[in-house]
N, C-alpha and C positions, 0 to 999 in steps of 0.2 A: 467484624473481627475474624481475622483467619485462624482456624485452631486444626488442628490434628490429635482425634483419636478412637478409639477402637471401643465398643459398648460389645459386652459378652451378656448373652440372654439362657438361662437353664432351667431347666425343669416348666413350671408351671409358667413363670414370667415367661418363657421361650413361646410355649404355647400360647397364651394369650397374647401376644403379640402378633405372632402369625394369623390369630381372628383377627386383629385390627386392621395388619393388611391387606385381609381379602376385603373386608369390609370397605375400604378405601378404594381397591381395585372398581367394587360394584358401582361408585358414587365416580370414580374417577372422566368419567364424561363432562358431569355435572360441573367439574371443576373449573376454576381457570387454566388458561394455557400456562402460566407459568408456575403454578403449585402442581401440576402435571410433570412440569420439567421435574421439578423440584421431588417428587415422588420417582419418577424414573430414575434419577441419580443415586436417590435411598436402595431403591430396589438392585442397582446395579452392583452397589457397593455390601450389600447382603451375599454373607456365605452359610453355609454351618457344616463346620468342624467337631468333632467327637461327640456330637449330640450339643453342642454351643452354638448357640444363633450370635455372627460376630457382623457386624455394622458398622463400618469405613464411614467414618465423615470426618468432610474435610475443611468446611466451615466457611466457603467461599462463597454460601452462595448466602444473603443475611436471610432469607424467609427454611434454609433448611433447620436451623434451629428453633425454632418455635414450632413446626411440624413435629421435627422427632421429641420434643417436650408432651407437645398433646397427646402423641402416640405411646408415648411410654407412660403416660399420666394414663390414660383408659386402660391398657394394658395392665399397668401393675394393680390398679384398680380390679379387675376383672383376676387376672392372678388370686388377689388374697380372699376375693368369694369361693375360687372352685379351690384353695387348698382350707377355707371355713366350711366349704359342704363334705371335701375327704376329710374333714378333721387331723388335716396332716400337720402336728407340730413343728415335725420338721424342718418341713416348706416352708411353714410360718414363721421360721425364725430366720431363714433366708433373705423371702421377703422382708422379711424389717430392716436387713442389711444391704440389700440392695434399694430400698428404701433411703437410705443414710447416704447411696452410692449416686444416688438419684439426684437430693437434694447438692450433694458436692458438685455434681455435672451441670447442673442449673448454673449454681453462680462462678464456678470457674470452666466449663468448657472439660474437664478433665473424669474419664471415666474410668476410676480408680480399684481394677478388682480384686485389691489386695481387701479391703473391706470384707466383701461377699465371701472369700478365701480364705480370712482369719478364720480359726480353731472356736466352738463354742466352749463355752466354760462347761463343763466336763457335770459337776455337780445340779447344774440346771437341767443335764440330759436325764443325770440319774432321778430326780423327779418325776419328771414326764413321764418315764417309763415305767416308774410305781406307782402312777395315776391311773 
């Protein structure tokens, strides 16, 4: 299935991703020749704007979607341990939304950053901060 669209990565999730892909890069020998392509493409299509890691895919090729699923799977994964060691509420409530932005991207292909971009409810901040 060909799909078009654009995955925006911030803060911690940005970072943990960027491990993922050096960590790829080191194994990347190891690979086959055609998940090699398939990694060159991701990588090609990798920019970051205003501190946003933004990632172009274009859906053409069927093995790049199940790669950037794993990748974003260990990533986001690794994200919510280092924003649970900084204790960063925050992050953490990011995370949960990019989370939600994740699972929508699984079954439709569509990487919706209006989610990650909604406004938190105001009264949940005020908690946290008297915590």
């Amino acid at each position: 299935m060909n799909y078009r669209t654009t995955i925006e990565l911030k803060g911690f999730f940005r970072d943990a991703f960027n491990q993922v892909l050096e960590e790829i890069d080191l194994l990347l020998e190891e690979m086959p020749q055609s998940r090699q392509d398939v990694v060159a493409d991701i990588k090609r299509n990798l920019s970051l704007e205003d501190g946003t890691l933004q990632l172009g895919l274009e859906g053409t090729n069927k093995q790049e979607k199940p790669l950037v699923v794993e990748m974003l799977t260990v990533a986001l994964n690794g994200a919510k341990e280092m924003a649970k060691a900084e204790e960063d509420n925050a992050e953490l409530k990011r995370l949960a939304k990019y989370e939600q932005t994740f699972v929508l991207f699984k079954n439709t292909n569509n990487w919706d950053t209006s989610i990650v971009e909604s406004p938190d409810d105001e009264s949940e901040l005020d908690e946290d901060e008297q915590s």
